[in-house]
C-alpha positions as CSV (number, residue, x, y, z in Angstrom):
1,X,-37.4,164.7,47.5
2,X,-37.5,162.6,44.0
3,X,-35.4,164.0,41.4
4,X,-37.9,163.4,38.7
5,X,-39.8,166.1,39.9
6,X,-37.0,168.6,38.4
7,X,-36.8,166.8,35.1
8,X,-38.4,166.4,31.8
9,X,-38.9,163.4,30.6
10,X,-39.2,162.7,26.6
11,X,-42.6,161.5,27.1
12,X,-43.4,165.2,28.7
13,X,-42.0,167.1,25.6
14,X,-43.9,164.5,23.0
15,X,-47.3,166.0,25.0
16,X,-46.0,169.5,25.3
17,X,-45.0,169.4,21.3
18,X,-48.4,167.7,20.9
19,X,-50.1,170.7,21.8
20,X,-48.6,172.8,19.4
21,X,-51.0,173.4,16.5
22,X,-49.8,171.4,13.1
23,X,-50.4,175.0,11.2
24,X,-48.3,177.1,13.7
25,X,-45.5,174.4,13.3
26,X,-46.1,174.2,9.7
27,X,-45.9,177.6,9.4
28,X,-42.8,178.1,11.4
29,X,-41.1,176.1,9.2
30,X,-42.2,177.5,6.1
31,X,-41.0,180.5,6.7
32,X,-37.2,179.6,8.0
33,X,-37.3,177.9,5.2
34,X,-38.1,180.8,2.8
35,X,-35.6,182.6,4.8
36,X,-32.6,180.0,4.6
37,X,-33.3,180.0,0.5
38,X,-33.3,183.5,0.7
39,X,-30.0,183.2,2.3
40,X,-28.7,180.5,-0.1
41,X,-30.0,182.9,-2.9
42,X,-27.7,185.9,-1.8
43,X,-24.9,183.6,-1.1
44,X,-25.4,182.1,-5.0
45,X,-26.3,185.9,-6.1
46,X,-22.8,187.0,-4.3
47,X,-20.7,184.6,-6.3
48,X,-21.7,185.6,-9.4
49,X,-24.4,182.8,-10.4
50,X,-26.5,184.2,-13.3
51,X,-30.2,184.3,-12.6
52,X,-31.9,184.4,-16.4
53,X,-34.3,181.9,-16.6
54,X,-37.0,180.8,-18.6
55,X,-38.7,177.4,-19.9
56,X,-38.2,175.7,-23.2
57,X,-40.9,176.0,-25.9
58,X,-42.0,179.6,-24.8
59,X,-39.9,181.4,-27.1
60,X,-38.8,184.2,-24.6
61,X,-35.6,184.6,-23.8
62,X,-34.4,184.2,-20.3
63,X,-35.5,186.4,-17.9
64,X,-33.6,187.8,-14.4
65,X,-35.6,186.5,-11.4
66,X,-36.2,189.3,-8.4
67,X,-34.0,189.3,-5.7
68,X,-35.7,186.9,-3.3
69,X,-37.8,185.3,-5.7
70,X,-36.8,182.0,-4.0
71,X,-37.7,183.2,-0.7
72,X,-40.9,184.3,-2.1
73,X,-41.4,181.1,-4.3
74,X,-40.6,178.8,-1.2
75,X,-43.4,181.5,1.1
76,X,-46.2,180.9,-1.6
77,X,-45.8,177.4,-2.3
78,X,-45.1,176.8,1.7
79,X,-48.7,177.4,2.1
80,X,-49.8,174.2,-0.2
81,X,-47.5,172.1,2.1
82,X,-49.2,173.5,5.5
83,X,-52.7,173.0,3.9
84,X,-51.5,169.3,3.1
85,X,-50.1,168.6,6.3
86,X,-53.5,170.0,8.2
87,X,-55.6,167.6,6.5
88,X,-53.3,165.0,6.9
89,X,-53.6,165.3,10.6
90,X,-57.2,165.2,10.4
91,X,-57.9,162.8,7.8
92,X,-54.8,160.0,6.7
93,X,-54.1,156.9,8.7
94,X,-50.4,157.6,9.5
95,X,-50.0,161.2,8.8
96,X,-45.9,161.0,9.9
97,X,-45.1,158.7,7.1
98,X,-47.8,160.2,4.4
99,X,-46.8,163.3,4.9
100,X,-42.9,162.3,4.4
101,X,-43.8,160.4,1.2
102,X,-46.1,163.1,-0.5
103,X,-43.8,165.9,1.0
104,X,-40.0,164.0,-0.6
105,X,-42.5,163.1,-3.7
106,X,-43.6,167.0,-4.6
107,X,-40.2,167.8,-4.3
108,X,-38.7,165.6,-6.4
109,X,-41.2,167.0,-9.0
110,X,-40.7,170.6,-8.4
111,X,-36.9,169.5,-9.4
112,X,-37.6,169.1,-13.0
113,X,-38.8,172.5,-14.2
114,X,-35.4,173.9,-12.5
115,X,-33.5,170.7,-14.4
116,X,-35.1,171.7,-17.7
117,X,-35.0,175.5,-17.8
118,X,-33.4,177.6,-20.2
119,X,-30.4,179.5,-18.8
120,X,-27.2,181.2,-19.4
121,X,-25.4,179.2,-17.3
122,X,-25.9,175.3,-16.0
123,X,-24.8,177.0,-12.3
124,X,-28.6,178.9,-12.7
125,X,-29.8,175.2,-13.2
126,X,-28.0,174.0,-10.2
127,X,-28.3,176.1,-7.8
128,X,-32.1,176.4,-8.5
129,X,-32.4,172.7,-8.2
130,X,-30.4,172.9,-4.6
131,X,-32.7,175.7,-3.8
132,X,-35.8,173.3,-3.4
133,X,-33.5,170.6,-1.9
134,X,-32.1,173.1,0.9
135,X,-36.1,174.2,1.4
136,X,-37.3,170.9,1.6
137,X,-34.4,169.7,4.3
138,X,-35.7,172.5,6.2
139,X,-39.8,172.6,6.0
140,X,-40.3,168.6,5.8
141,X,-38.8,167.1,8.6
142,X,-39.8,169.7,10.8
143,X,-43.6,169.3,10.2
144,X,-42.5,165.4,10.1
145,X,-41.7,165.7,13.4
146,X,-44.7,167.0,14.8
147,X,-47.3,164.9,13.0
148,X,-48.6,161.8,14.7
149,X,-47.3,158.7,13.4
150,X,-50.7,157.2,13.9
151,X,-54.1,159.1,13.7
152,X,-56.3,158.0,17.0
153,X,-59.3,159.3,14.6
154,X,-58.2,157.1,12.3
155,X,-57.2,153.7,14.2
């Protein structure tokens, strides 16, 4: 009796994770991510990090953000990234390395409101900023690794 009967070759879980929906995955991820910067958030809450915030050239002053408003922020926003990554599979070229470029590229951007807000503390500015990074190290290489690096529709 062959041995190779009883084991899984790498080529048998690329099909098998191929069959797993791009939104399910997407999804997945979204929300461990939410829920490791929720985690990150207590942990930052917990040591005392001041959580008044609020943008220059408003006029307010700063504002305490809800317990798990980064969870909740990282939830709602998620849902951009899963609608991005769907048509990606459907519609770019090389959805792998699109999506990893548009993914890195948004959060690089959602770093500067979090670099420029007003707070009572540079930590609030900090942490906020590692917030996005610790989602992003979650959600995008996990949807990365279930989008095709070439699109058969597309070829």
């Amino acid at each position: 009796m062959s041995t190779s009967t009883f084991t899984r070759t790498t080529t048998d879980h690329g099909q098998f994770a191929a069959r797993i929906p791009v939104w399910l995955v997407s999804t997945t991820a979204v929300v461990v991510g939410a829920v490791v910067t929720g985690v990150y958030e207590f942990l930052a809450r917990a040591a005392g990090v001041p959580f008044d915030v609020t943008l220059p050239g408003t006029g307010l002053e700063p504002a305490a953000v809800p317990e798990t408003g980064l969870a909740w922020a990282v939830a709602e926003l998620g849902l951009i990234g899963i609608i991005i990554a769907v048509c990606l599979t459907r519609w770019a070229k090389r959805p792998r390395s699109t999506w990893k470029r548009t993914a890195w590229t948004l959060t690089a951007l959602s770093l500067v409101p979090s670099l420029v807000a007003v707070t009572d503390s540079y930590a609030t500015n900090i942490m906020l900023v590692i917030s996005h990074l610790v989602a992003a190290a979650v959600i995008v290489p996990t949807i990365a690794a279930r989008l095709a690096e070439r699109n058969p529709r597309r070829a």
